[in-house]
TIDREN-406060 format. One record per residue (C-alpha): y negated, x negated, z; residue in one letter. Coordinates in nm, 4 decimals, decimal comma. Layout:
BEGIN
SITE         y         x         z  tormar
SITE         Y         X         Z       A
...
This chain:
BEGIN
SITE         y         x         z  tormar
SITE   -0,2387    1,9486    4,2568       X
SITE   -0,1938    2,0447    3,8804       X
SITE   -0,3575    1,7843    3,7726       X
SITE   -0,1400    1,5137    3,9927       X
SITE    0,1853    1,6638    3,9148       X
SITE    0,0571    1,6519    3,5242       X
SITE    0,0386    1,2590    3,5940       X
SITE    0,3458    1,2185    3,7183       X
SITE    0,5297    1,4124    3,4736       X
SITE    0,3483    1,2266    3,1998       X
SITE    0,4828    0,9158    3,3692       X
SITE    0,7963    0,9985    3,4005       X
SITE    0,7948    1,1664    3,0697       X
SITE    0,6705    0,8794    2,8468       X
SITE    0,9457    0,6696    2,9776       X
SITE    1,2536    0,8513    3,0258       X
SITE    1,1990    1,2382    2,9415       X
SITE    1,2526    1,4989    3,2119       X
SITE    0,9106    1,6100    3,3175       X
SITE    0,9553    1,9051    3,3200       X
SITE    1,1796    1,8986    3,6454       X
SITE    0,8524    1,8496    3,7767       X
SITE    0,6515    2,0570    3,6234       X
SITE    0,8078    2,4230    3,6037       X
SITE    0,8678    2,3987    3,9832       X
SITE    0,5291    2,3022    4,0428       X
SITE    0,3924    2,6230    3,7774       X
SITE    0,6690    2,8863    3,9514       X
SITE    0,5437    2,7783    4,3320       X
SITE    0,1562    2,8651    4,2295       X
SITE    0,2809    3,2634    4,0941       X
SITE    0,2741    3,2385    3,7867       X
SITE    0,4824    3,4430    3,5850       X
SITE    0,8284    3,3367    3,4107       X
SITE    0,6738    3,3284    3,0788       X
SITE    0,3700    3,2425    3,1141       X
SITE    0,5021    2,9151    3,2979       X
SITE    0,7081    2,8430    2,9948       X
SITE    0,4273    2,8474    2,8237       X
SITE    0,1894    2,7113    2,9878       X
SITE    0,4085    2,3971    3,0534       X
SITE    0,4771    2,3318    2,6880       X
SITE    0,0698    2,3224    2,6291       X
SITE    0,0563    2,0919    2,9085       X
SITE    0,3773    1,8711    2,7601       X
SITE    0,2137    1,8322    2,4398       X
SITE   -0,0704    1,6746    2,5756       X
SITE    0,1919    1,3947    2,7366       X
SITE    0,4092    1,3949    2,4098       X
SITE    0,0778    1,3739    2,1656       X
SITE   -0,0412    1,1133    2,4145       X
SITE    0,2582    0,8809    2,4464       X
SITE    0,2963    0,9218    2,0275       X
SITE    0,0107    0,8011    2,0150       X
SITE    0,0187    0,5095    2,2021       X
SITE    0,3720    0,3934    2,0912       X
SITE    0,2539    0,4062    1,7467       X
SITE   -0,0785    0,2055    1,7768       X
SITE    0,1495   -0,0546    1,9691       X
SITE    0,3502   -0,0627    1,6396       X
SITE    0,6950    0,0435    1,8606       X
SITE    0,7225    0,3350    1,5607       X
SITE    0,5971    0,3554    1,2541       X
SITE    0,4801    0,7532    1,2039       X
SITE    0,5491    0,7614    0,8430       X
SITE    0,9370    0,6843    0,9268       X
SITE    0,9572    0,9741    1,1371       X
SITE    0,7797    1,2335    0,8997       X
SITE    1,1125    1,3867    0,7551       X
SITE    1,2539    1,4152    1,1075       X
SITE    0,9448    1,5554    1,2679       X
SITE    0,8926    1,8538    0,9946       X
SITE    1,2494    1,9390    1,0433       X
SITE    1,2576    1,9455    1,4303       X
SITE    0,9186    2,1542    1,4233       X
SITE    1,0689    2,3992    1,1723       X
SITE    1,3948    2,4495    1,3948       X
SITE    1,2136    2,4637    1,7343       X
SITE    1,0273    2,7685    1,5807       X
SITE    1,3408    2,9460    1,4987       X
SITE    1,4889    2,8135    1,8687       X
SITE    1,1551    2,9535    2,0545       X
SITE    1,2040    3,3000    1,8162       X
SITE    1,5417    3,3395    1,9074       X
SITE    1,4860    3,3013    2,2938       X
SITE    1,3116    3,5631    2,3001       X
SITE    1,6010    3,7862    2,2266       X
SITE    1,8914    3,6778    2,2731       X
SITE    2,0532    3,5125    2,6503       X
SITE    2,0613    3,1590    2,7100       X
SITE    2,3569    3,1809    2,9897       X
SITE    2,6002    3,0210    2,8095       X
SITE    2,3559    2,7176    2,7289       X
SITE    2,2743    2,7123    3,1145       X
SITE    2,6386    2,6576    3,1540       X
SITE    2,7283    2,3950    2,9132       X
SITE    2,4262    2,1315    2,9056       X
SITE    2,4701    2,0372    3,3046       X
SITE    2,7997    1,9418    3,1734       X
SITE    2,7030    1,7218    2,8736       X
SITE    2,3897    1,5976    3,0799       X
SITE    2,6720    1,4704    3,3358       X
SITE    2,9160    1,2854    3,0367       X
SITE    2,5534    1,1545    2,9077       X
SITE    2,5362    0,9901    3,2904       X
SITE    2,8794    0,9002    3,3562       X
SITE    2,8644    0,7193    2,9567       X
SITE    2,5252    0,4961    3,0510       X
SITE    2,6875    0,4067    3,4027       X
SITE    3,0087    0,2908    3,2607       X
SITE    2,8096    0,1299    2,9923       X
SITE    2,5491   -0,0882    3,1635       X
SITE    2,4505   -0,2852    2,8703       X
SITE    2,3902   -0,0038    2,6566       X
SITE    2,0566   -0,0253    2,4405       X
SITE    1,9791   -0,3356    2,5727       X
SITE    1,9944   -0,4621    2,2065       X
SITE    1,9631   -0,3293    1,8892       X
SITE    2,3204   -0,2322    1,7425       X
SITE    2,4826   -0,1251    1,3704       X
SITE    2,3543    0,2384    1,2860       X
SITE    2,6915    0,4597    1,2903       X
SITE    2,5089    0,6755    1,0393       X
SITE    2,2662    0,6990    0,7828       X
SITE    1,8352    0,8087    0,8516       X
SITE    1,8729    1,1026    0,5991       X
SITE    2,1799    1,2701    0,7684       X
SITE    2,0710    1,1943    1,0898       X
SITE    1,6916    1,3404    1,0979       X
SITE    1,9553    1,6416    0,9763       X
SITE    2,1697    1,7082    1,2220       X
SITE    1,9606    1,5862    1,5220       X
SITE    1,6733    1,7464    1,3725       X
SITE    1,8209    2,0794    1,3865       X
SITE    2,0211    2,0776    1,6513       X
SITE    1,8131    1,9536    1,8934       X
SITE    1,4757    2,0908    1,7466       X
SITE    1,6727    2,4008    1,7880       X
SITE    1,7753    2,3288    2,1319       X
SITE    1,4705    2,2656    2,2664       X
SITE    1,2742    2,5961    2,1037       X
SITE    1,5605    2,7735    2,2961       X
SITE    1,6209    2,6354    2,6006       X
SITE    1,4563    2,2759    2,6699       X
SITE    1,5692    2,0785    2,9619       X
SITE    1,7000    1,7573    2,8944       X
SITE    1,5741    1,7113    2,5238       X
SITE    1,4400    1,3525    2,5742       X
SITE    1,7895    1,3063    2,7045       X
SITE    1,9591    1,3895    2,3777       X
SITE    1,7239    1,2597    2,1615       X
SITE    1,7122    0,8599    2,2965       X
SITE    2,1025    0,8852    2,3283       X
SITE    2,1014    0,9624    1,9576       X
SITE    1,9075    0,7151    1,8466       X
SITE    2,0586    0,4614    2,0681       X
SITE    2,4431    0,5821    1,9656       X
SITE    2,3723    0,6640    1,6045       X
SITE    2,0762    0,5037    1,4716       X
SITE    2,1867    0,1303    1,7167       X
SITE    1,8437    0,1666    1,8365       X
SITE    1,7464   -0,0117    2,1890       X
SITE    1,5955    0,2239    2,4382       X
SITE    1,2496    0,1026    2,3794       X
SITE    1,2343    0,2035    2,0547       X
SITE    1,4444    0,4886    2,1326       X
SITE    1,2165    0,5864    2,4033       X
SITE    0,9299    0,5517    2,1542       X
SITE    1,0682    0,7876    1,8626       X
SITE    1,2278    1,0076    2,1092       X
SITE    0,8535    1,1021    2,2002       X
SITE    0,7428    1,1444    1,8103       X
SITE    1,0096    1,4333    1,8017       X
SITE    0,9425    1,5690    2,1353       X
SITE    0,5773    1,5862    2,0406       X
SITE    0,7070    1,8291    1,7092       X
SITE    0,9370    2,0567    1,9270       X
SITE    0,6692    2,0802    2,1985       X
SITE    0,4144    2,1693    1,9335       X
SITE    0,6208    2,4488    1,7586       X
SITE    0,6741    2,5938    2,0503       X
SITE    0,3383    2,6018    2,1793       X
SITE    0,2569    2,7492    1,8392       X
SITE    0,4670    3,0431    1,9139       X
SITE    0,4037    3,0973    2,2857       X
SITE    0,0213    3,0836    2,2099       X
SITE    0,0746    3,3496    1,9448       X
SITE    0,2206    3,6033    2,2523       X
SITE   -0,0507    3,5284    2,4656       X
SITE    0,2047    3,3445    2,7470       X
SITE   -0,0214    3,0274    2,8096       X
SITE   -0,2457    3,0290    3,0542       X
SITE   -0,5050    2,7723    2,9101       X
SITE   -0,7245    2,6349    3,2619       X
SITE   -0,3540    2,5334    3,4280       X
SITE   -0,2660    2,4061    3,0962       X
SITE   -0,5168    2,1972    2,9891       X
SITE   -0,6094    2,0683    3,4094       X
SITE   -0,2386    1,9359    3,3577       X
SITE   -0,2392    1,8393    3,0455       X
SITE   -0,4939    1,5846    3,0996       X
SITE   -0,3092    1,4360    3,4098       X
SITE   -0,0293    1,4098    3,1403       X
SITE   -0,2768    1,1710    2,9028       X
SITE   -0,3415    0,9618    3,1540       X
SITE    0,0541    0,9629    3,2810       X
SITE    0,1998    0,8875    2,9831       X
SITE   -0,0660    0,6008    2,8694       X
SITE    0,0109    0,4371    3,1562       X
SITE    0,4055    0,4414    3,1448       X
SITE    0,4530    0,3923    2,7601       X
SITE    0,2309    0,0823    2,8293       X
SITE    0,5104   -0,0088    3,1153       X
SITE    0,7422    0,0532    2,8556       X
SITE    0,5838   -0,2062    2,5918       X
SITE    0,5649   -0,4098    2,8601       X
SITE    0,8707   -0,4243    3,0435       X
SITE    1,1317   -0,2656    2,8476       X
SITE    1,5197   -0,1874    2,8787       X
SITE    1,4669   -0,3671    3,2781       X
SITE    1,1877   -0,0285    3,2832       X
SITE    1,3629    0,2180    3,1612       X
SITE    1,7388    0,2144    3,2234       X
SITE    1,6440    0,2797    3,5741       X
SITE    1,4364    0,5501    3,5096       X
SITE    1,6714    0,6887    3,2369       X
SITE    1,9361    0,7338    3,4818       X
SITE    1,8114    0,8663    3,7818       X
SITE    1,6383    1,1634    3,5701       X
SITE    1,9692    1,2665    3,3952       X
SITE    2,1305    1,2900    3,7259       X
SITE    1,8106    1,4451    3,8789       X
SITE    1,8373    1,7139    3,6098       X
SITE    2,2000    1,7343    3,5902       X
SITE    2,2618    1,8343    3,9596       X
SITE    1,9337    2,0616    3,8841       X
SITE    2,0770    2,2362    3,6525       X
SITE    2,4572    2,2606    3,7522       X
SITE    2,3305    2,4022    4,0988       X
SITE    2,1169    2,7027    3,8925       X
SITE    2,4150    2,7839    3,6536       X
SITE    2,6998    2,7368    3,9148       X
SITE    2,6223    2,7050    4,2471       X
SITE    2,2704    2,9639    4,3134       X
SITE    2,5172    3,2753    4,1870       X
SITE    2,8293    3,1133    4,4335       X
């Protein structure tokens, strides 16, 4: 079961982000404990970042050495993201993200054409790996869902990127966040390494085969895909910050 759910996440994962809906669940409904599950499922979502990094960059979709700067700055603010959660609440974050998850939605369905084509960049590499960098390196060493999310609507509204290559440098940076928090969460002892790993490998093989769909297919792929997880997630997470306490 681990092992399947790894796949599909991986699948999922490499193409639109959002794996995670699928994974946590899966973790919680076997017992395992809060933390622990958070960090056992970043071990097994490096696996599918490292994996579909890897793959987009032999395909020549991004070139690694572009994305240095950004991915030292991302790993460096996930750190202080993952320190902080550990002290401080993340209820006001619960609150707000369903909400920008659902503009993020409404924006791609009223825009249909949207990274279909590569556009102007609305701002410069250096200021960009910057702010995105830290803000959502932060983000997702605090809190996490709906990272991919951000990150491919950043490159597609600032950088002019098309989703493919969005899609393909949004997994470079996931694979630094994921990685600095692993990092920390293996320091307290909260990853449980058989679950891990038995997913993690489901997630190699997931995300090989959908950032090869990606290559393959494109925009027609992932637009689709794109969509349905940011509304999957949104209502998700709208229901656990608004509706579960109703």
């Amino acid at each position: 079961m681990l092992f399947g759910t790894g796949f599909v996440a991986g699948w999922v994962d490499s193409i639109a982000g959002g794996g995670g809906l699928i994974t946590i669940p899966v973790l919680l409904s076997v017992g395992l404990d809060p933390r622990a599950v958070l960090g056992t499922n970043k071990l097994q979502a490096t696996f599918g970042s490292a994996s579909a990094t890897w793959h987009y960059a032999r395909a020549g979709a991004v070139p690694l050495s572009d994305c240095l700067r950004g991915f030292v700055i991302t790993f460096v603010c996930a750190a202080i993201g993952a320190c902080l959660v550990q002290r401080l609440s993340n209820d006001f974050l619960a609150k707000l993200i369903p909400l920008l998850l659902f503009a993020v939605a409404i924006y791609s369905l009223l825009r249909p054409n949207l990274g279909d084509s590569e556009a102007r960049p609305r701002m410069g590499r250096l200021g960009f790996d910057w702010v995105f960098g830290l803000l959502i390196g932060f983000y997702d060493g605090f809190f996490g869902p709906g990272t991919g999310t951000f990150w491919a609507m950043a490159f597609v509204l600032m950088l002019g990127f098309n989703f493919t290559q969005a899609t393909a440098y949004t997994k470079v940076m996931n694979f630094a966040s994921n990685l600095s928090a692993l990092c920390l969460f293996l320091a307290l002892g909260q990853v449980l390494m058989v679950p891990g790993i038995t997913m993690g490998l489901g997630q190699l093989l997931g995300a090989r085969i959908g950032s090869r769909m990606v290559l393959k297919h494109g925009t027609w792929l992932i637009r689709p895909v794109f969509t349905s997880v940011v509304i999957v997630l949104t209502l998700k997470l709208l229901y656990q910050a608004y509706g579960s306490r109703g």
